[in-house]
C-alpha positions, -999 to +999 in steps of 0.1 A: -080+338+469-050+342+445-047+310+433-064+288+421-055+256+436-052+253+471-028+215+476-010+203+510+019+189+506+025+143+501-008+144+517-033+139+489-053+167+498-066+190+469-091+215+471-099+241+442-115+274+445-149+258+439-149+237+470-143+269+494-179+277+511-188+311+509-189+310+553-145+311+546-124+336+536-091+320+526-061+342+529-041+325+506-020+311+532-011+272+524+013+249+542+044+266+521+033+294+548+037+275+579+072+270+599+071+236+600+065+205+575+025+198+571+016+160+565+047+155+551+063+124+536+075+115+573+043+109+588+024+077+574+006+080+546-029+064+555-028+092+581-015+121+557-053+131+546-066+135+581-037+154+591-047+175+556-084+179+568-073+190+601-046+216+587-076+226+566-102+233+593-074+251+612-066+270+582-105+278+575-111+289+611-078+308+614-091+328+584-123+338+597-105+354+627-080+368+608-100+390+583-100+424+587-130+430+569-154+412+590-168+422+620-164+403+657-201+393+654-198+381+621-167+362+630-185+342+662-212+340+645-193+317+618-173+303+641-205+289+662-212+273+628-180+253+630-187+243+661-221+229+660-208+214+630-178+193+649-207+185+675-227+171+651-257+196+657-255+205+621-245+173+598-258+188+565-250+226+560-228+231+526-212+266+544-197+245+571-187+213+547-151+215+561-161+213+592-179+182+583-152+167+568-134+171+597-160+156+625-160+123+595-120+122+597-125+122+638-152+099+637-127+076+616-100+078+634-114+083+671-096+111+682-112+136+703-131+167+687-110+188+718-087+194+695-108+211+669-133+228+697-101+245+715-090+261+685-130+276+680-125+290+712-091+303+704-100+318+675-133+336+690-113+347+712-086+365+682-122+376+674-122+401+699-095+408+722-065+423+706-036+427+733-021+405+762-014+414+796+015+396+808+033+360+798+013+341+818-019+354+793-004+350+765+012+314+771-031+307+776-035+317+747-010+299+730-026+269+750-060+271+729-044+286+696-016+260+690-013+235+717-045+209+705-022+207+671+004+187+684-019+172+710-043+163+675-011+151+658+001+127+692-034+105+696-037+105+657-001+085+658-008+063+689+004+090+722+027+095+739+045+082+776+055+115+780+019+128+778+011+163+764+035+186+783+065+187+759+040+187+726+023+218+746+061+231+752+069+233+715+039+242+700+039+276+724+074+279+710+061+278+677+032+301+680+052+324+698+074+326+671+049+332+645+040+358+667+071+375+665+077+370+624+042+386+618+042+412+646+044+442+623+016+426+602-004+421+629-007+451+640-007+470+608-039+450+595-054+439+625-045+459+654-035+429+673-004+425+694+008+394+710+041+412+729+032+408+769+020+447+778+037+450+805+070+441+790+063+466+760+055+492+788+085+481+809+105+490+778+089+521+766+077+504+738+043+512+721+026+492+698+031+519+674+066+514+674+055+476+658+046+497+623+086+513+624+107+505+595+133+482+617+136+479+654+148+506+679+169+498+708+147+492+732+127+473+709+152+450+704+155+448+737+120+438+743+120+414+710+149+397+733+127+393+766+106+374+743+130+349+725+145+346+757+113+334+778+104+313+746+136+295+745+134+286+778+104+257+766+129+240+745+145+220+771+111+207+777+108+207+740+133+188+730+121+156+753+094+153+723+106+125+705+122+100+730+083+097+743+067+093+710+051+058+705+052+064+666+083+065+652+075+086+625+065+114+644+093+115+665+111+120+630+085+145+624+088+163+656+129+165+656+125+185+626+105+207+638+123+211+668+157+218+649+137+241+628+124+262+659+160+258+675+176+283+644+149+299+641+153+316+680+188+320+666+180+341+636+156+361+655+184+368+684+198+388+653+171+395+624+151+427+623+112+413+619+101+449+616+124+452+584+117+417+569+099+382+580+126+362+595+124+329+576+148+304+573+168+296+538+155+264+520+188+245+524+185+254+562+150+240+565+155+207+542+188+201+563+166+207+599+141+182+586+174+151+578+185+159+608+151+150+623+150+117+602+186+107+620+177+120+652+143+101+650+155+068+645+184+071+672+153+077+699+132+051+687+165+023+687+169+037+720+139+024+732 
């Protein structure tokens, strides 16, 4: 790790190097990293600090999977230490005191350890499978790997009337875009793609072409396949907030969705092979008022 303070965002949370157990390999990636506000000043604040201990495990897990310089065994092998840890087989192991943490906060709180045990399996699975067959894999995936957050997020705040489904919808989106921002990165230092196969081969696109200095034509081509079947989850998306019982996180999730909404549009155009596509700060602060507005319209609607 590069710094030497790792701090989430309004949320209280502050860890320092000395706190990381020697089981994690952080990355350096913080919330500053993520396309979407973590625990931030729109969400209550006696619920900021579980929302931090979750984004931590996540983070903690993510970075097992992630690291290049372990092997698949090694990575299950710590990852089966996380999960005996959430399932309260193992209470007392300092490698695994994140894990910990995070079975106290879901003990406190009473939301379901599915949330954290999903993204185990998700991430065992990054351990050792590297490509996707089709959509309908990938979207799977996606299901594991980024769904249980806004699912995690929904029963922490109270639920939902419109159950899971449009959470599920934008958290693919999300994920999906991710996938698309770090594409080149991911294959570069991990061999992993998350393009559909059999779009890449319906293109004549290798996953060699992903190291390229900027996108050839039918690489844009198949980068537009993609957006295109993502953006098709926003209309499902975009029901979000109007079913959220907190109003907060209807807030919350407006911003995100006006975040995920330009940032389709910016890769419709942007090169990800030349630069990560990342929206400008003014862009992402104004996404996030807009969410505030939005918010309280669907809650006075109610």
């Amino acid at each position: 790790m590069n710094v030497d303070t790792v701090y989430f965002h309004n949320t209280g949370f502050n860890m320092t190097v000395s706190d990381v157990p020697d089981v994690e390999t952080p990355s350096g990636k913080d919330a500053a990293y993520e396309n979407f506000p973590v625990g931030s000043w729109l969400l209550p604040r006696a619920l900021r600090p579980h929302i931090a201990c979750y984004y931590r495990f996540a983070r903690a897990i993510d970075d097992i999977a992630d690291n290049p310089q372990l092997t698949p065994e090694i990575k299950i092998a710590r990852l089966d230490g996380f999960e005996k840890a959430i399932l309260g087989d193992d209470t007392a192991s300092p490698a695994f005191v994140t894990a910990h943490r995070m079975r106290e906060s879901l003990k406190e709180t009473q939301v379901s350890n599915r949330h954290c045990l999903d993204l185990i399996t998700a991430f065992k699975q990054d351990s050792v499978k590297n490509r996707y067959r089709n959509w309908d894999e990938l979207v799977d995936y996606c299901l594991l790997s980024a769904a249980p957050v806004g699912r995690y997020l929904i029963d922490l705040h109270g639920g939902s009337d419109a159950g899971y489904g449009p959470s599920d919808a934008l958290c693919i989106v999300l994920q999906i875009i991710n996938h698309l921002q770090d594409c080149k990165e991911d294959f570069e230092q991990m061999d992993r793609v998350y393009i559909p196969m059999d779009w890449m081969n319906g293109h004549g696109v290798t996953a060699q072409a992903l190291a390229a200095p900027c996108l050839s034509k039918p690489g844009r081509l198949l980068l537009d396949q993609v957006i295109s079947a993502t953006a098709e989850l926003m209309p499902q998306a975009r029901t979000l907030p109007a079913g959220l019982r907190s109003r907060r996180l209807a807030m919350e999730s407006q911003a995100i969705i006006n975040i995920a909404e330009r940032l389709i549009d910016r890769l419709r155009t942007d090169d990800p092979l030349a630069t990560r596509v990342q929206l400008p700060k003014t862009i992402y602060l104004w996404c996030c008022l807009l969410g505030v507005t939005s918010g309280l319209g669907f809650r006075a609607s109610r």
